[in-house]
N, C-alpha and C positions, 0 to 999 in steps of 0.2 A: 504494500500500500504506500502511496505518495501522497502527501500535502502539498499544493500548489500555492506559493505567496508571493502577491503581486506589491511593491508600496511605493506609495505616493507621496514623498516626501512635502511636510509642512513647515509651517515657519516653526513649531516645537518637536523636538524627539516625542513627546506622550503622543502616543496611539493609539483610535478606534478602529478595532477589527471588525470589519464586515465579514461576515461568514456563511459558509453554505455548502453544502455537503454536491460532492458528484456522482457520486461512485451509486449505483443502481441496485435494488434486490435481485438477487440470484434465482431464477425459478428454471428448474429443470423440465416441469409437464409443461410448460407452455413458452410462447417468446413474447419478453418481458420488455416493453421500450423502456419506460419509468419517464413520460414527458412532463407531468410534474413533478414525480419523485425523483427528483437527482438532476433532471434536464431544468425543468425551471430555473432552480435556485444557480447553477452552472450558466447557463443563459445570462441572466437577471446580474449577476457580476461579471460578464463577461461586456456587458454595456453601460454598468456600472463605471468599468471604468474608464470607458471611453469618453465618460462626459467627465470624471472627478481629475482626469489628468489636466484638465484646462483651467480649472479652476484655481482660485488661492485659498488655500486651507489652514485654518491656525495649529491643528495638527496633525499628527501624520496618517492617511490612513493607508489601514494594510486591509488588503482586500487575498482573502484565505479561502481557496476552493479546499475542504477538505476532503476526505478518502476515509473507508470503510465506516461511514455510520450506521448504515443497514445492519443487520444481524447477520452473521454468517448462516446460521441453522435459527438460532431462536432468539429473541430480544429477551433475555432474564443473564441475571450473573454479570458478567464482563463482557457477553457476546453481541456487541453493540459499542457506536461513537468512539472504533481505534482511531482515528484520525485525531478528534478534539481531545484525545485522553494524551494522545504523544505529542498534541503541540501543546498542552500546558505544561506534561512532564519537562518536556523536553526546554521550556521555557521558565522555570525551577531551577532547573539546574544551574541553568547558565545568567539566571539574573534578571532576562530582560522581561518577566512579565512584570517589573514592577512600574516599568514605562505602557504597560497596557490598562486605559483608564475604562474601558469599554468594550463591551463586543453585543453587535447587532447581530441575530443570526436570521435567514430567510432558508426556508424548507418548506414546499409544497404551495408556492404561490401562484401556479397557473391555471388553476382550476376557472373557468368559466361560468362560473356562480362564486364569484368571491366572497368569502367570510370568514374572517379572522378575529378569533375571540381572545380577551387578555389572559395570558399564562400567568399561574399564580404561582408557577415556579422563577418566574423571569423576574428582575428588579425592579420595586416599585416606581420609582424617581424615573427613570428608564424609559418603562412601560408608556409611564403619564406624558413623558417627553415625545413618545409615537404617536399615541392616542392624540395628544394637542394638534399635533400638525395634522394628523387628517383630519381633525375637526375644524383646521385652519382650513382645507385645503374643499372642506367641503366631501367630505372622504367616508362620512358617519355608514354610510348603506357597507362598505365593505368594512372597515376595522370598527366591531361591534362591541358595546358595554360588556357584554354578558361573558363570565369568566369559565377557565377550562383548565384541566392541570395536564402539564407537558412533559413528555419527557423524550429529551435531546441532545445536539451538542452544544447546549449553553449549560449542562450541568454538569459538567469537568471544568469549566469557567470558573459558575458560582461556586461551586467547591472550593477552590483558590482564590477567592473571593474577588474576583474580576466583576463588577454590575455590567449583566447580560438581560437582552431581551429578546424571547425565540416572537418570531412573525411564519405565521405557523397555522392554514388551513386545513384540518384533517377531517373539516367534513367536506370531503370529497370520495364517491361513490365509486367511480372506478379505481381507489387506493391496492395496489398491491394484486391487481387483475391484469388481463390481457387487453382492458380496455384503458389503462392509462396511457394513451395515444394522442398524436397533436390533437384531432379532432373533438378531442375531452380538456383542450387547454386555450387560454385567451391571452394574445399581445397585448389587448387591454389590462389584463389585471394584473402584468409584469407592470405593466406603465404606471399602475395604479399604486404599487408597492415603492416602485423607483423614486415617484413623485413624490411621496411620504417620507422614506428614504434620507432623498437631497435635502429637504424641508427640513429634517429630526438634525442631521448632523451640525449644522450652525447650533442648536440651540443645545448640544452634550457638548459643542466646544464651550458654548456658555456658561456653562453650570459648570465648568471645571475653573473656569476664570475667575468665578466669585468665590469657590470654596477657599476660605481662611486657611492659615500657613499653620498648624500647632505643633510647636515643638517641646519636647518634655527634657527634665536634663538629660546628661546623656546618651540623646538619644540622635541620630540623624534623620534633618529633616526629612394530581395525578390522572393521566391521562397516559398507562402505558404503553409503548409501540410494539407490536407482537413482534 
């Protein structure tokens, strides 16, 4: 398995990771395209950052196709989200997830009846910071009040306490069938995410710019996936 990271450097080293898994479920009785599961969110960063490279950003972002979030055999145990699990370990190790202030994640956004309900696993302040902007944007019909509990690759994140927020349609009816095909997916609801998206990140660089400095002495400054 590979992780893919693209970044975009800003005028700060701190970091919002955009995220989204590529890597598709494996079905042996049947052929499996996965054009929201895996193709979406792959898509959906892949024009992501054709418009964020143009931009001026206050901070960096890194935009992270991940690898292996599907279940190899079954989502229970460990058998699920190798990709987000090795880039936090692997960002542990070496120090720099402590320059990562955020991670956006999108999974399964092309469904053609868009509706996206708030993760009560994803972080508050976060969440409220989505929800605004599509409320900004006039966005209410697809990112809905009504709450859902997720499980994904923002929770190897929040585990290491990175604030993450999964954007995340799982009522979508050909999930995990031979009917998850373009014909069951809409260009509109990528755009519909993007536009949210572009709108969210000005206002996480925001909230990182008013949060107060504290220094102490010495110290340096559910909803499971089968």
């Amino acid at each position: 398995m590979v992780n893919l990271i693209a970044t975009i450097r800003g005028a700060s080293s701190d970091r919002i990771a955009v995220t989204g898994h590529y890597d598709t479920k494996l079905f042996r009785e049947f052929r499996f395209v996965g054009a929201s599961d895996g193709g979406s969110s792959a898509a959906f960063l892949l024009e992501l950052a054709r418009v964020l490279k143009s931009r001026k950003n206050s901070m960096t972002i890194e935009l992270v196709f991940l690898d292996g979030e599907e279940a190899v055999i079954e989502w229970r145990g460990n058998d699920h989200t190798y990709g987000s699990r090795h880039y936090v370990e692997a960002a542990q190790r070496d120090g720099s997830l402590a320059t990562l202030k955020a991670m956006v994640l999108v999974d399964m956004i092309g469904d053609r009846n868009l509706g996206i309900r708030r993760d009560s696993n994803s972080t508050k302040w976060l969440t409220d910071i989505v929800w605004d902007a599509a409320a900004r944007l006039k966005y209410e019909s697809y990112f809905l009040p009504a709450p859902t509990t997720v499980e994904d690759d923002h929770l190897p994140f929040l585990a290491a306490g990175v604030p993450s927020v999964d954007i995340i349609d799982l009522e979508y009816d050909p999930w995990h069938t031979q009917r998850d095909t373009l014909d069951a997916v809409s260009a509109r609801s990528l755009q519909v995410v993007g536009d949210v998206v572009l709108a969210a990140i000005p206002q996480i660089e925001a909230h990182f710019r008013s949060q107060p400095v504290r220094l102490q002495a010495n110290q340096p400054a559910s909803r499971p996936r089968p």
